[in-house]
Every structure is written in structure tokens, then in C-alpha cells.
N, CA, C and O atoms as a GROMACS GRO file, in nm:
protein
  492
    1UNK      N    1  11.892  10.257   8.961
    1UNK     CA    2  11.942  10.191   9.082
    1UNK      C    3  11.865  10.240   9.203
    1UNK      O    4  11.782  10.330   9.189
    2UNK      N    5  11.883  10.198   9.291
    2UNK     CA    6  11.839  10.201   9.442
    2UNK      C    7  11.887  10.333   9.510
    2UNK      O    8  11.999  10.382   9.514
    3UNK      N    9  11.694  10.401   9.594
    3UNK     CA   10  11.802  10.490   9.698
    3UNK      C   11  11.815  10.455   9.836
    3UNK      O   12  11.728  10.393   9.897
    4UNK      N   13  11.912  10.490   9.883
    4UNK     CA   14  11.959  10.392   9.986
    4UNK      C   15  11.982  10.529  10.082
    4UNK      O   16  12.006  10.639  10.034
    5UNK      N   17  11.974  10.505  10.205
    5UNK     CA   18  11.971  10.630  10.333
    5UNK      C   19  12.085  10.533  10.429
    5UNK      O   20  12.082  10.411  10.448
    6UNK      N   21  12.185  10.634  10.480
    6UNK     CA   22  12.321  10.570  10.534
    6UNK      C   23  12.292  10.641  10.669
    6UNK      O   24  12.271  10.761  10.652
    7UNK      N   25  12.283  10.595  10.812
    7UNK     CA   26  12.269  10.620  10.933
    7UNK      C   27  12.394  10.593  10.948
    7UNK      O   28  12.434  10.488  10.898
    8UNK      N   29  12.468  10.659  11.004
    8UNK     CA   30  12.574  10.631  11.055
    8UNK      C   31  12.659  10.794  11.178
    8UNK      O   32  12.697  10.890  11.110
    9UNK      N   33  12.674  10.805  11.295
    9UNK     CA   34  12.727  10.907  11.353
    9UNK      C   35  12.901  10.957  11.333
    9UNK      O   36  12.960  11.041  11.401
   10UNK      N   37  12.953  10.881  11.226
   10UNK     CA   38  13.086  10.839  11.210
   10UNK      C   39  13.115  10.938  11.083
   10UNK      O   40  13.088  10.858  10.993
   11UNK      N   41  13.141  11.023  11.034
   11UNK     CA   42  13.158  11.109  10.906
   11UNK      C   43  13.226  11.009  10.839
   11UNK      O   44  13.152  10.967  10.750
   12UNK      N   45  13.315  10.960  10.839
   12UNK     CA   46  13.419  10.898  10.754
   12UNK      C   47  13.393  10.790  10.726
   12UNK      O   48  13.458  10.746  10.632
   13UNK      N   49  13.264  10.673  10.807
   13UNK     CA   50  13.175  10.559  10.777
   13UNK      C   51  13.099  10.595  10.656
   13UNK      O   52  13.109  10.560  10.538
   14UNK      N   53  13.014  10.683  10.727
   14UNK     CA   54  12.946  10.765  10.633
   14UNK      C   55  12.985  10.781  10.455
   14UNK      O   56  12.946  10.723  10.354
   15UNK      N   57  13.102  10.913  10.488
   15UNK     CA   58  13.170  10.926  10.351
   15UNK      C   59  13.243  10.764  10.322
   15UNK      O   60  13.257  10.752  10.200
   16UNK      N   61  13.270  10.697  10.362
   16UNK     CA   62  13.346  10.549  10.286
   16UNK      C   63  13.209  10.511  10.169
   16UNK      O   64  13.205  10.528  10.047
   17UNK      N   65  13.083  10.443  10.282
   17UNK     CA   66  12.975  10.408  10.217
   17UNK      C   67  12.918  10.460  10.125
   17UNK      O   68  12.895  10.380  10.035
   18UNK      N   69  12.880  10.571  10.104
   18UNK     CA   70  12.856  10.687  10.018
   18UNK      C   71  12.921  10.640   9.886
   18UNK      O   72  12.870  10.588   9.787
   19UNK      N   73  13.055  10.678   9.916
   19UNK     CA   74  13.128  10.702   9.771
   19UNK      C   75  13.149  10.557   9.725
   19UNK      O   76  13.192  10.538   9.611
   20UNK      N   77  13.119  10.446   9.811
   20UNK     CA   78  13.155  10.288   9.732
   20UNK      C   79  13.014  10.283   9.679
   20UNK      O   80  13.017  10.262   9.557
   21UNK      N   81  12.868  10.297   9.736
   21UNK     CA   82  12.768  10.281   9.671
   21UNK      C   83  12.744  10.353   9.556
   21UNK      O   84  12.675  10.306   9.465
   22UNK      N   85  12.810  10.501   9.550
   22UNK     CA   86  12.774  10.625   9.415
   22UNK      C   87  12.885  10.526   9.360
   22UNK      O   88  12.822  10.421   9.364
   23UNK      N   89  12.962  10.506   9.331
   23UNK     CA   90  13.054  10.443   9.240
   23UNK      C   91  12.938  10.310   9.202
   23UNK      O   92  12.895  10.310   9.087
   24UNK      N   93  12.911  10.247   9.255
   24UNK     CA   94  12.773  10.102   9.188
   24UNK      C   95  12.666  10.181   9.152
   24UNK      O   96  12.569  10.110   9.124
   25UNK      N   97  12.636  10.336   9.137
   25UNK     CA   98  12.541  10.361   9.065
   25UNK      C   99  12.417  10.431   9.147
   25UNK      O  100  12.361  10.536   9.118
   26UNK      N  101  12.383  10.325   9.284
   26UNK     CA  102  12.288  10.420   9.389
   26UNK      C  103  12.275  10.601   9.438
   26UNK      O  104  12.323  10.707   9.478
   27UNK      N  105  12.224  10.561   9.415
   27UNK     CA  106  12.158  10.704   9.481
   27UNK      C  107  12.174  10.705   9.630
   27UNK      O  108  12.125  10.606   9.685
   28UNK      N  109  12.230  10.794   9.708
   28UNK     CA  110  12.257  10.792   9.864
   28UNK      C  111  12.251  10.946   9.959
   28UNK      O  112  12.287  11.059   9.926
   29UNK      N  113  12.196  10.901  10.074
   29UNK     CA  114  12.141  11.021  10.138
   29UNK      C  115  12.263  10.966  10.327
   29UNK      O  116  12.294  10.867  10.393
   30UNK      N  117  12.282  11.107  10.326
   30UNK     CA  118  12.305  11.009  10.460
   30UNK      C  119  12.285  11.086  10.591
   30UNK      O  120  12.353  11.188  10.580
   31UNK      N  121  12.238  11.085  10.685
   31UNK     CA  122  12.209  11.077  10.795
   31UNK      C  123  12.304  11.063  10.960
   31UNK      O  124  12.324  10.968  11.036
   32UNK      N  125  12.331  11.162  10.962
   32UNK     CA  126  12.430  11.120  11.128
   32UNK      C  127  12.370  11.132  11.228
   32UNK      O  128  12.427  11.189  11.321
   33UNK      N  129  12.201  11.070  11.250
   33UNK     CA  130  12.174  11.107  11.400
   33UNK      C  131  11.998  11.020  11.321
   33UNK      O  132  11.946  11.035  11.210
   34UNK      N  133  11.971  10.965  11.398
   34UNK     CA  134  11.857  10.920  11.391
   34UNK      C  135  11.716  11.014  11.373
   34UNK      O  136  11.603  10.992  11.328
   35UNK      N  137  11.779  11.120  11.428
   35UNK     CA  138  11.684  11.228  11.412
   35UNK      C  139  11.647  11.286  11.281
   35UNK      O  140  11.539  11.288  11.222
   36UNK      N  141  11.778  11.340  11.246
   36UNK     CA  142  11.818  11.359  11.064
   36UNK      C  143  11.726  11.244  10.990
   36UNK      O  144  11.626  11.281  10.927
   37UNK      N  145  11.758  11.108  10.997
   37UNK     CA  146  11.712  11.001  10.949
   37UNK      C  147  11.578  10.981  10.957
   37UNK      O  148  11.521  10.905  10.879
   38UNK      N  149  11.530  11.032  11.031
   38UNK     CA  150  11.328  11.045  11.050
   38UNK      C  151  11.307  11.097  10.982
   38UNK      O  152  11.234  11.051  10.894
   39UNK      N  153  11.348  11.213  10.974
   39UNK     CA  154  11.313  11.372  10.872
   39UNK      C  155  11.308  11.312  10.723
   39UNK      O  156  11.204  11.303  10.658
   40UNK      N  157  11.451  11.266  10.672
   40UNK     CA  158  11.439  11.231  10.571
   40UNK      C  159  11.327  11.121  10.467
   40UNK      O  160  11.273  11.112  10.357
   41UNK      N  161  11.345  11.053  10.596
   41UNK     CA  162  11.263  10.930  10.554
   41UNK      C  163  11.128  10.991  10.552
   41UNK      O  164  11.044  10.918  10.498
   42UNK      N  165  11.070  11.144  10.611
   42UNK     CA  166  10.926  11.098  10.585
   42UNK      C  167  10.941  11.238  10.490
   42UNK      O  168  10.843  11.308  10.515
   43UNK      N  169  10.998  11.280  10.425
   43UNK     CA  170  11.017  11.367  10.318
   43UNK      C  171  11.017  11.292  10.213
   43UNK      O  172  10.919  11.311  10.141
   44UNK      N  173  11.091  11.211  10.177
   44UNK     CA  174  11.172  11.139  10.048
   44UNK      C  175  11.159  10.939  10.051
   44UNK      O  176  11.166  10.846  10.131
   45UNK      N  177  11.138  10.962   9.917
   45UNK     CA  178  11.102  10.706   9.922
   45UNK      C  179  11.269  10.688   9.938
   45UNK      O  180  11.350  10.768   9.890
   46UNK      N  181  11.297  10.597   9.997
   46UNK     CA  182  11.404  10.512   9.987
   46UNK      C  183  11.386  10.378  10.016
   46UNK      O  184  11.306  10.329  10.096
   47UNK      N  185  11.501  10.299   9.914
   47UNK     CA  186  11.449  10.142   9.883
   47UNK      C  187  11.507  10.078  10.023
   47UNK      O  188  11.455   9.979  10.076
   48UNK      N  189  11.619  10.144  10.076
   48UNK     CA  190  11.684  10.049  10.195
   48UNK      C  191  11.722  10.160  10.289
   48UNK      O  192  11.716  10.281  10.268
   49UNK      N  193  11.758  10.102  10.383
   49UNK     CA  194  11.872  10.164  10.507
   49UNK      C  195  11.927  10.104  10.585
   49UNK      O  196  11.881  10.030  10.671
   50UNK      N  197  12.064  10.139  10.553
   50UNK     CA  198  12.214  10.109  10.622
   50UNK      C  199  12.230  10.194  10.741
   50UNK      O  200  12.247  10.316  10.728
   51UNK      N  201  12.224  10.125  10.882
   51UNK     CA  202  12.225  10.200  10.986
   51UNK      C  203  12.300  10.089  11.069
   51UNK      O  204  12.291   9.967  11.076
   52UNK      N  205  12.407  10.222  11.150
   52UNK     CA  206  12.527  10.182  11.226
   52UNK      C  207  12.428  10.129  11.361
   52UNK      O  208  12.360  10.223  11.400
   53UNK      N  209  12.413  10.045  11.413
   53UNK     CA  210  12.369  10.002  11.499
   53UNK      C  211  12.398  10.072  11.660
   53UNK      O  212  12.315  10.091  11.749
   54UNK      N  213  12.571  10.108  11.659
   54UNK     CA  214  12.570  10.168  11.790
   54UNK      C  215  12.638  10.321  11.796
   54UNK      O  216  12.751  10.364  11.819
   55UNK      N  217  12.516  10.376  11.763
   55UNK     CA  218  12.509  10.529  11.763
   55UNK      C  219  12.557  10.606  11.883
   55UNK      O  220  12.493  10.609  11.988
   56UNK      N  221  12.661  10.664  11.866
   56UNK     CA  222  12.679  10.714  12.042
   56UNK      C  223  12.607  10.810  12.082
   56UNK      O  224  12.580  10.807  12.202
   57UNK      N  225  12.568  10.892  12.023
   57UNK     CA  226  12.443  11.000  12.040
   57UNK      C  227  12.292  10.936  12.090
   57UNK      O  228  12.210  11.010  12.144
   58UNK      N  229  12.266  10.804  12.070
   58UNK     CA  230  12.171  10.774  12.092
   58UNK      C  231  12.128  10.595  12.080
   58UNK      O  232  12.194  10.502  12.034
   59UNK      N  233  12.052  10.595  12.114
   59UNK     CA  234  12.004  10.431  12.117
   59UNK      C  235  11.931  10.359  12.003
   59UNK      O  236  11.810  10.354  11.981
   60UNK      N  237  12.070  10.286  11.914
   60UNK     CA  238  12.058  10.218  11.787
   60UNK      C  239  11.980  10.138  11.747
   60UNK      O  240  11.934  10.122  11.634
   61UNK      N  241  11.950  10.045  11.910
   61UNK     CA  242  11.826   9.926  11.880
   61UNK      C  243  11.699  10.022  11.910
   61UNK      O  244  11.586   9.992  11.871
   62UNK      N  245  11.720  10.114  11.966
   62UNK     CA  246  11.560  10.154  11.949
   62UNK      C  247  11.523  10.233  11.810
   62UNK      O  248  11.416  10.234  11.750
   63UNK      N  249  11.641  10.294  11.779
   63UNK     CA  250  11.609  10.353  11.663
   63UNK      C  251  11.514  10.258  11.558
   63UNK      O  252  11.400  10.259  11.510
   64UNK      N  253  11.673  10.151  11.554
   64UNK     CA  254  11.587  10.018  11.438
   64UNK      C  255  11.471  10.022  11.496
   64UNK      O  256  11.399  10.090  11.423
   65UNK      N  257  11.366   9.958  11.659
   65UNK     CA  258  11.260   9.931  11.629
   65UNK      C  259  11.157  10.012  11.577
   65UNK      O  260  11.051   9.974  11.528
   66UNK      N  261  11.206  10.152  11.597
   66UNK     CA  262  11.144  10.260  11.561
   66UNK      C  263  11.131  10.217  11.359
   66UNK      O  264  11.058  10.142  11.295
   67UNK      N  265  11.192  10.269  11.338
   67UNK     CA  266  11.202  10.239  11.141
   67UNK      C  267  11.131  10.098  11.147
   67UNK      O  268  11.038  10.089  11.067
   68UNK      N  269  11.151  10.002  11.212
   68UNK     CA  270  11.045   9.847  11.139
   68UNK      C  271  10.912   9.907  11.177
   68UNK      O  272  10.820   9.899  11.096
   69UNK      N  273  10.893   9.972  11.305
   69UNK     CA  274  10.798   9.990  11.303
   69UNK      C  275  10.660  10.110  11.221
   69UNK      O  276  10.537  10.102  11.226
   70UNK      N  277  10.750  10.211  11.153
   70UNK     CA  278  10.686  10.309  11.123
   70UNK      C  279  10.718  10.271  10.950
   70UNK      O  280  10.685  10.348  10.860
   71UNK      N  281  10.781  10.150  10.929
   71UNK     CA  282  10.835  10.158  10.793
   71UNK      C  283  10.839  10.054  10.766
   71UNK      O  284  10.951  10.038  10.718
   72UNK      N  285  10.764   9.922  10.763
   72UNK     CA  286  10.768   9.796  10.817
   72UNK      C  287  10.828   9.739  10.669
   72UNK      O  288  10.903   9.641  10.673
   73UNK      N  289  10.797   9.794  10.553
   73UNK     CA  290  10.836   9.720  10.424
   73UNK      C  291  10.991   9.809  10.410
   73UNK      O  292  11.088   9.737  10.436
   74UNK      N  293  11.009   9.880  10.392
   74UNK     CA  294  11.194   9.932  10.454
   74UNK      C  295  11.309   9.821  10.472
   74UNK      O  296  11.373   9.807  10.577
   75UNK      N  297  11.323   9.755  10.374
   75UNK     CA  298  11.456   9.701  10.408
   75UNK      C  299  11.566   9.734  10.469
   75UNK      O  300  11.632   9.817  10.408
   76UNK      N  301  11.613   9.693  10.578
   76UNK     CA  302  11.719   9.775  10.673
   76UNK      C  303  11.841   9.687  10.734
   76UNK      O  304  11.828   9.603  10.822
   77UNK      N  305  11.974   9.726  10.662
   77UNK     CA  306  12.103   9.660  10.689
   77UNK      C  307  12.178   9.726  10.814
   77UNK      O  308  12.241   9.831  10.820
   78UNK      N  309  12.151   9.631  10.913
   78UNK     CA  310  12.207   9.699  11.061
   78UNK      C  311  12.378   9.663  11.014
   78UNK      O  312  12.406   9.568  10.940
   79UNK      N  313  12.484   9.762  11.073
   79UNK     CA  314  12.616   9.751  11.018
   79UNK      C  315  12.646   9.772  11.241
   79UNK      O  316  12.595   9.842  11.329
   80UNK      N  317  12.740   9.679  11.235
   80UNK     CA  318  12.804   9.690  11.387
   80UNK      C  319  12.992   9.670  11.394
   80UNK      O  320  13.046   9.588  11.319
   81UNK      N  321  13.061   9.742  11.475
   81UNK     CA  322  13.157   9.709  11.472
   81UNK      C  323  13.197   9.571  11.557
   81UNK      O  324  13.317   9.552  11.575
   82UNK      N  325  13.123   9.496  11.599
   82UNK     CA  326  13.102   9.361  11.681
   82UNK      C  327  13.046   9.247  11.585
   82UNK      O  328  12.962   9.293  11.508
   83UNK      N  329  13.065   9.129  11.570
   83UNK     CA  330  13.001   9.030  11.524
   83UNK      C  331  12.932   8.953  11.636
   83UNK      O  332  12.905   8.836  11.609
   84UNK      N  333  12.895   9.006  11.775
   84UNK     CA  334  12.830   8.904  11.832
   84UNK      C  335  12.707   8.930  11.825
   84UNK      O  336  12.628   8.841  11.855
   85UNK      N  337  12.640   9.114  11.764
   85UNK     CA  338  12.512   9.170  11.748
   85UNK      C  339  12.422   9.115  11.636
   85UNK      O  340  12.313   9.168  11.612
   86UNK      N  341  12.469   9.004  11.565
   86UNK     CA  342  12.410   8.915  11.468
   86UNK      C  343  12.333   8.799  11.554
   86UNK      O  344  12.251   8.720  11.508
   87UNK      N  345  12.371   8.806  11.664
   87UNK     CA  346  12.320   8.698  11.779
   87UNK      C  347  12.196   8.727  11.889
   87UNK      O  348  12.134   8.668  11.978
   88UNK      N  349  12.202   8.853  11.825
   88UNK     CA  350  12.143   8.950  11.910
   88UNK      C  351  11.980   8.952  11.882
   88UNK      O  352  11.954   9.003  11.773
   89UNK      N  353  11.834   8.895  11.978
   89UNK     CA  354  11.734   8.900  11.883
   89UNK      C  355  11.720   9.011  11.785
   89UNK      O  356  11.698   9.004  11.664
   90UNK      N  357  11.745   9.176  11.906
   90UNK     CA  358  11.665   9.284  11.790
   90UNK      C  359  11.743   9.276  11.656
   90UNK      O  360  11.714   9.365  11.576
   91UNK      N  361  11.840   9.183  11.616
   91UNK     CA  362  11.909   9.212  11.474
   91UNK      C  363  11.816   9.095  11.368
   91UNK      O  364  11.832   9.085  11.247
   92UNK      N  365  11.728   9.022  11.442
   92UNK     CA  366  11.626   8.962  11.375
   92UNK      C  367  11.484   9.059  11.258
   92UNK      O  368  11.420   9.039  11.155
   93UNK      N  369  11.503   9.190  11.387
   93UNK     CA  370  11.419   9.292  11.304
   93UNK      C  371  11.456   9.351  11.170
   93UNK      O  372  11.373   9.402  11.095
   94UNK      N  373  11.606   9.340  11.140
   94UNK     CA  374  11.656   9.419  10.979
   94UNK      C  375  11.688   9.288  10.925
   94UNK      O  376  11.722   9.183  10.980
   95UNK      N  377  11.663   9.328  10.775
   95UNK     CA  378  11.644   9.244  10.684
   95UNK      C  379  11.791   9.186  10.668
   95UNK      O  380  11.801   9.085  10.598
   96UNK      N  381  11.914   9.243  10.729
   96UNK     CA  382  12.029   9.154  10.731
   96UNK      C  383  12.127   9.211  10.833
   96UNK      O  384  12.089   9.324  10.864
   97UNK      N  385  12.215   9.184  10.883
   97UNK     CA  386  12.358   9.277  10.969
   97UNK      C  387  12.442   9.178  10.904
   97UNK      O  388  12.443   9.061  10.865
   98UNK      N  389  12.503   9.269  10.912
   98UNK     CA  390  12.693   9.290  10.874
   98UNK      C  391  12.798   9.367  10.970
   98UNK      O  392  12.749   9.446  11.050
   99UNK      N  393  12.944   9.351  10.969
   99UNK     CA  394  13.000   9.344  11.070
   99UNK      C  395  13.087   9.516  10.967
   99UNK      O  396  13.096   9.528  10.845
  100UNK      N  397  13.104   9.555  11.007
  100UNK     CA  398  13.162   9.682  10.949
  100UNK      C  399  13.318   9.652  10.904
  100UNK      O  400  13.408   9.599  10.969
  101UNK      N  401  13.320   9.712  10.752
  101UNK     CA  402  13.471   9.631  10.731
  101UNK      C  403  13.502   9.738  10.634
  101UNK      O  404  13.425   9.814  10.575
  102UNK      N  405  13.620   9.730  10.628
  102UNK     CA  406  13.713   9.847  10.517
  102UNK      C  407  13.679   9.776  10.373
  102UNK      O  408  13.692   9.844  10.271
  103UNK      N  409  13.643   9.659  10.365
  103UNK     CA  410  13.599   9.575  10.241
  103UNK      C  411  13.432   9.583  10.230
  103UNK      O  412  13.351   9.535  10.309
  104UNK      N  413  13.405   9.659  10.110
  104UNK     CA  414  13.253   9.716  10.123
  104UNK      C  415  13.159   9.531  10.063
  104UNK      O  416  13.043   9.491  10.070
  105UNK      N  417  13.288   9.471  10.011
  105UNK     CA  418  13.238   9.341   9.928
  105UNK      C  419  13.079   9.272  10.004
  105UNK      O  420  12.968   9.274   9.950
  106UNK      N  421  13.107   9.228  10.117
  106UNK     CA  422  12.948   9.150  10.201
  106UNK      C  423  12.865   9.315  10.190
  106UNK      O  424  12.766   9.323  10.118
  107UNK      N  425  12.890   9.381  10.230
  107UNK     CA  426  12.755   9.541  10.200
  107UNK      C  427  12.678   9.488  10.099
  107UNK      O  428  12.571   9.426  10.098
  108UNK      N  429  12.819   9.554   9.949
  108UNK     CA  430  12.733   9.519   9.840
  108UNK      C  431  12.673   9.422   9.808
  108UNK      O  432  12.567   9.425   9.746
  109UNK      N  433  12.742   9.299   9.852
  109UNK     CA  434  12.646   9.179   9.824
  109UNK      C  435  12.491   9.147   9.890
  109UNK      O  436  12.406   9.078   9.833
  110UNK      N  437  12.477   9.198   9.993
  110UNK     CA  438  12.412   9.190  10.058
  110UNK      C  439  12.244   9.315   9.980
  110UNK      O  440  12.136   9.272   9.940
  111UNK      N  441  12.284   9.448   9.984
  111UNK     CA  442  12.220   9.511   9.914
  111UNK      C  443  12.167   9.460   9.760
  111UNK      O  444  12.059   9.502   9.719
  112UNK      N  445  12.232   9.384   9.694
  112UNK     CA  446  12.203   9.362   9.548
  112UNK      C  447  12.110   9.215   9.596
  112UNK      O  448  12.014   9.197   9.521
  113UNK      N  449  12.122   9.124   9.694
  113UNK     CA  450  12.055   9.043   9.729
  113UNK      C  451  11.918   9.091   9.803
  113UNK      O  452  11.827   9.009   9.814
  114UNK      N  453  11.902   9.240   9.860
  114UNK     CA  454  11.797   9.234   9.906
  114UNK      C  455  11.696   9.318   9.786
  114UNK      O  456  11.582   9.288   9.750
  115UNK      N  457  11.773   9.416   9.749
  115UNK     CA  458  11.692   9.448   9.636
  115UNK      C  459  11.648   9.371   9.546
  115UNK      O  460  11.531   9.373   9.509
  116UNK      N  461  11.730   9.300   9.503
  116UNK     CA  462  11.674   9.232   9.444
  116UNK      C  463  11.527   9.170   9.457
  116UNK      O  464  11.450   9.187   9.363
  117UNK      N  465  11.492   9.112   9.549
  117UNK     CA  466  11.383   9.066   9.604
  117UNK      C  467  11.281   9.104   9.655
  117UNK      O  468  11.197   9.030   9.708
  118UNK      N  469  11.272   9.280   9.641
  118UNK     CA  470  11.221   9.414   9.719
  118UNK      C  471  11.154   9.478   9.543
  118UNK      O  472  11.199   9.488   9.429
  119UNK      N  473  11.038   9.504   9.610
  119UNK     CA  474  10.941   9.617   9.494
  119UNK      C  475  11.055   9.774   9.525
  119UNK      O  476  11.101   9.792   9.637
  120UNK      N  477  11.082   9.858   9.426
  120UNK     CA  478  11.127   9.948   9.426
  120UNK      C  479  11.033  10.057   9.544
  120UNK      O  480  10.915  10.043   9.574
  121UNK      N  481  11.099  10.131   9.580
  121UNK     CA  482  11.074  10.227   9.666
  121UNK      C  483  10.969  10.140   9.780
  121UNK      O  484  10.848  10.152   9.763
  122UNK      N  485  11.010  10.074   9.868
  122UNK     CA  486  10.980  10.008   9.962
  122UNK      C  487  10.911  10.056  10.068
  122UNK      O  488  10.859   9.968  10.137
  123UNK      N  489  10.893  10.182  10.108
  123UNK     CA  490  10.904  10.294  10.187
  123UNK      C  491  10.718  10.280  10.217
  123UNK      O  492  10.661  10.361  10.289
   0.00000   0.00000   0.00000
């Protein structure tokens, strides 16, 4: 299965995602600060990344342009607690957004649809 890197500043976002993706089998790293999330990413391949869009520590759309830009094949699922940030151009830059929900159902679907279509270790 897929390793997947979880941005998120939220511990309990974090731990939700985590334990619904290790339960489907992925492999998962996760990240509470964009900073963490650099490090990792240029240590270790990962096939995707799930990143909370509005980081309060720091600035989420720049982060994303940062990762398309240094990681351009990186599939990247922006997650927002808003549905109007799907409207939003910079959410044109990740390969999908989703609206953050206690129902992991659109995540996973969404991940098994992009992998799918993604060479392993994308990175």
C-alpha cells in the first residue's frame, strides 16, 4: 500500500487520519507544522500528502505552493474545515480538496482514486 504524509497542526485530526488509513493498510507519517513536513519529505518517498490547508502556526496556501513546487509529481489532498476553499484558485494546485469530516469515506475514496492513477513513490 501507499505512504502517505498527514500535515495537519490538530493532534486529534492527525491521530483520526492515521488510525483510519493504518486500518486500509497505508503506511503513514505525520507532520504538525510544515516545517516537520519538509524534513520528512526530503528524508523519506511518499506516494501522497494530506495537508490541513489552514494551519494556524503558519500559511497553508503557501505551504501547498511550496510542496507543488519542490515536489511537482507529489500528489497532494488539501483537507479544509470550509467548503468554499474548493473555489479557491490555489486549491487548483493539489490533486484534490475535501472538506474535513468525522466520515473518513470521500478521504478514502479519493486517495484510492488518486493512487490509483499515480506511479508508486511519486516523490
Amino acid at each position: 500500500m501507499g505512504r502517505i504524509l498527514i500535515i495537519d497542526d490538530e493532534p486529534g485530526i492527525r491521530l483520526f487520519f492515521s488510525d483510519v488509513l493504518t486500518e486500509q493498510g497505508y503506511r503513514v507519517s505525520e507532520a504538525p507544522s510544515g516545517a516537520v513536513a519538509l524534513k520528512l519529505l526530503s528524508r523519506e518517498p511518499f506516494d501522497m500528502v494530506i495537508m490541513d490547508i489552514d494551519l494556524r502556526s503558519e500559511n497553508g496556501p503557501r505551504l501547498l505552493e511550496r510542496l507543488v513546487a519542490e515536489y511537482p509529481r507529489l500528489p497532494i489532498i488539501v483537507c479544509s474545515t470550509s467548503c468554499s476553499f474548493a473555489d479557491d484558485p490555489l486549491a487548483q494546485l493539489a490533486k484534490s480538496s475535501i472538506v474535513k469530516s468525522c466520515d473518513p469515506g470521500e478521504l478514502l475514496r479519493e486517495i484510492r482514486r488518486i493512487l490509483s492513477d499515480q506511479p508508486t513513490m511519486a516523490r
